[in-house]
N, C-alpha and C positions, 0 to 999 in steps of 0.2 A: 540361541545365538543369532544377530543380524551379521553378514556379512557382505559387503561392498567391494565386487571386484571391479576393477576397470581395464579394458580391452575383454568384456565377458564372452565373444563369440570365438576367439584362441579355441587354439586344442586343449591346452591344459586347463583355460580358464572354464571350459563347457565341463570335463569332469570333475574339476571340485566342482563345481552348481550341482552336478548331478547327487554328486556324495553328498552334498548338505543338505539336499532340500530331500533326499531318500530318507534323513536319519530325523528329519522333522524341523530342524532350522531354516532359516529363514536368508534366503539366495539374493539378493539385488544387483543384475550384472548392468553394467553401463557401457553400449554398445552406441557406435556412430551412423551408422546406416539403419534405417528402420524397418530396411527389412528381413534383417534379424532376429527382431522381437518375435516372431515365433517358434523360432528355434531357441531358444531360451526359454519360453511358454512351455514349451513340450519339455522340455526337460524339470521344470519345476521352480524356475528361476524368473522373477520378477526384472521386467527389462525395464531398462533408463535409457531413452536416445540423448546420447549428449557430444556435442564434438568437443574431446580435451583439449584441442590445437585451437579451438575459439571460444572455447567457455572461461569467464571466471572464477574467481578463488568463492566468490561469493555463493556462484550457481551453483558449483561441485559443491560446497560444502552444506547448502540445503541437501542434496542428496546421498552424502553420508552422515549427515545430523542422530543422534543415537543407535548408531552400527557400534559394533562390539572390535571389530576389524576391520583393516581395508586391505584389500589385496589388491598387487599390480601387477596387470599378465598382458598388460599391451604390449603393439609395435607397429612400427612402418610398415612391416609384411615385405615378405622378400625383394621382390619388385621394386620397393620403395627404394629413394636414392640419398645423397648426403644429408641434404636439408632436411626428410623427416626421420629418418635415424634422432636429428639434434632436436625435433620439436615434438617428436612421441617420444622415443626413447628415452629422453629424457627429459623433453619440457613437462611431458604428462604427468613424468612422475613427480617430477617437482612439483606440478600445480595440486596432485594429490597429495603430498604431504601439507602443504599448507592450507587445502582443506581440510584433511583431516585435525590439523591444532586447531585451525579454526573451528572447528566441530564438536574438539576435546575428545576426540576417537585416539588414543596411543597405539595402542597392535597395528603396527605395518610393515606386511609381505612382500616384501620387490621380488619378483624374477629375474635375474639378473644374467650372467652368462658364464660358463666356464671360459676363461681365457685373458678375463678384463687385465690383468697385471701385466698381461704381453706390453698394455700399450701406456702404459702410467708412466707419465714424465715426458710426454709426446715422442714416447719411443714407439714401434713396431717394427714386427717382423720386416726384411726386405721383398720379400715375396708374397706379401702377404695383401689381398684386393684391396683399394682406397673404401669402398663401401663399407668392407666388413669393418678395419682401422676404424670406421667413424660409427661403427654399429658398436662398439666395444667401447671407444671412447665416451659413446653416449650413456654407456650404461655404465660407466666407471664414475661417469660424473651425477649421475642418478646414484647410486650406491652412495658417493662421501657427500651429497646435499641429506639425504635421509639417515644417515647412520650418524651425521652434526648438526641435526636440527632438532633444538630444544622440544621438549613438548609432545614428543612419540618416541613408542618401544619399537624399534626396528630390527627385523629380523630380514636379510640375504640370502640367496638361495642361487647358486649357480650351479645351473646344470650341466650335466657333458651335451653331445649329440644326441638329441632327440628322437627317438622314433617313437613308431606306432606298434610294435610289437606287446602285446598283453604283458600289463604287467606282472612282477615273482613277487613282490610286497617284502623285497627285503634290497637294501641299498646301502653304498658306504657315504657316509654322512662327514667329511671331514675337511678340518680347515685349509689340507693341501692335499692332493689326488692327483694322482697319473691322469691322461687325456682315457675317454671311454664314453661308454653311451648310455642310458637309462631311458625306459619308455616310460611316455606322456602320462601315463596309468599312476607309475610311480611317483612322479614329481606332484600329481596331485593331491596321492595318500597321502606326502611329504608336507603338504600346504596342511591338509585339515589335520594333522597331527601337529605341526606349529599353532594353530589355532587354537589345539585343546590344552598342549603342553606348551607356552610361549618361551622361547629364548631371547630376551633383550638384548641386544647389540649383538646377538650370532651372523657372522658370516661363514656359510660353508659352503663347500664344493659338492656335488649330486652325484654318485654314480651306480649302477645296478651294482649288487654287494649281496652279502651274504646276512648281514643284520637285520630283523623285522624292524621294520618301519618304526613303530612306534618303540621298540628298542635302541633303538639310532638317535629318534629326537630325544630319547631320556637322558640318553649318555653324555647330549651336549653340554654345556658347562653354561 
């Protein structure tokens, strides 16, 4: 299996690379800074310097050209402010889906967020940071450009709170979920078990649970 992540130096994006290029597949992460590329080397993952915020549909899509999947695990990165929440968060992933058709790659993995529905309809919380608001909104509108674009299987994946705690390999997989947290470990098992087992148009919510991994992606519908 070739698989084409994008924002490949992530936390979650560094251990799928690790799980796939471990089991013998074949890792191509697409990282912005180049001096990343060896930390993705060392992991077993074949790096692509590419800025999605100034590449083409054209550029991306020589670089996912016969991948089996594309996975999207980018972001502005905490720090970052309104403007690239709107042109990672979700321009990226937009310019990756229509690489990907233009590629004829169908399998695509958005990470997306637990919470997006807070802010659908240009509602949000009162309390709730302008940053974040536009971090959610970017990725609400990443979600329905890929989940209504002819031409790719899209699969959803919104996590709770993230940490770094070792992952249990067992999570609740479900289209609605109380607020909770899953470690990065998990969400990755999560990816390469969408890869092996695909859910076309799945959107579900991520949280540590009691179900083995690849019992949870079986049971999706």
């Amino acid at each position: 299996m070739r698989v084409v992540t994008a924002g490949a130096h992530g936390k979650i994006a560094r251990r799928l690379g690790r799980l796939l290029s471990q089991r013998g597949d074949t890792a191509v992460g697409i990282v912005r800074n180049p001096d990343h590329q060896a930390d993705l080397e060392s992991d077993g993952v074949q790096p692509v310097v590419l800025d999605l915020e100034q590449a083409s549909v054209e550029d991306l899509a020589a670089v996912v050209s016969g991948a089996d999947a594309v996975v999207f695990a980018a972001g502005g990165g905490p720090d970052s402010g309104i403007e690239r929440k709107d042109s990672v968060d979700r321009g990226a992933a937009v310019l990756l889906a229509e690489a990907a058709v233009a590629a004829g790659v169908r399998p695509y993995l958005l990470v997306s967020s637990i919470g997006v529905e807070m802010v659908a309809g240009d509602g949000a919380p009162e309390d709730m940071d302008e940053v974040f608001v536009a971090y959610l909104r970017a990725k609400l509108a990443a979600e329905e450009h890929v989940l209504s674009r002819e031409g790719l299987s899209p699969m959803v994946i919104r996590p709770g709170s993230l940490t770094d705690d070792p992952g249990t390999g067992r999570v609740r997989l479900e289209h609605t979920t109380d607020r909770g947290e899953v470690p990065r470990d998990d969400v990755a098992a999560v990816l390469l078990a969408l890869l092996d087992d695909p859910k076309d148009g799945a959107v579900v919510e991520l949280l540590s649970g009691d179900t083995p991994v690849t019992e949870a992606v079986a049971a999706l519908p």
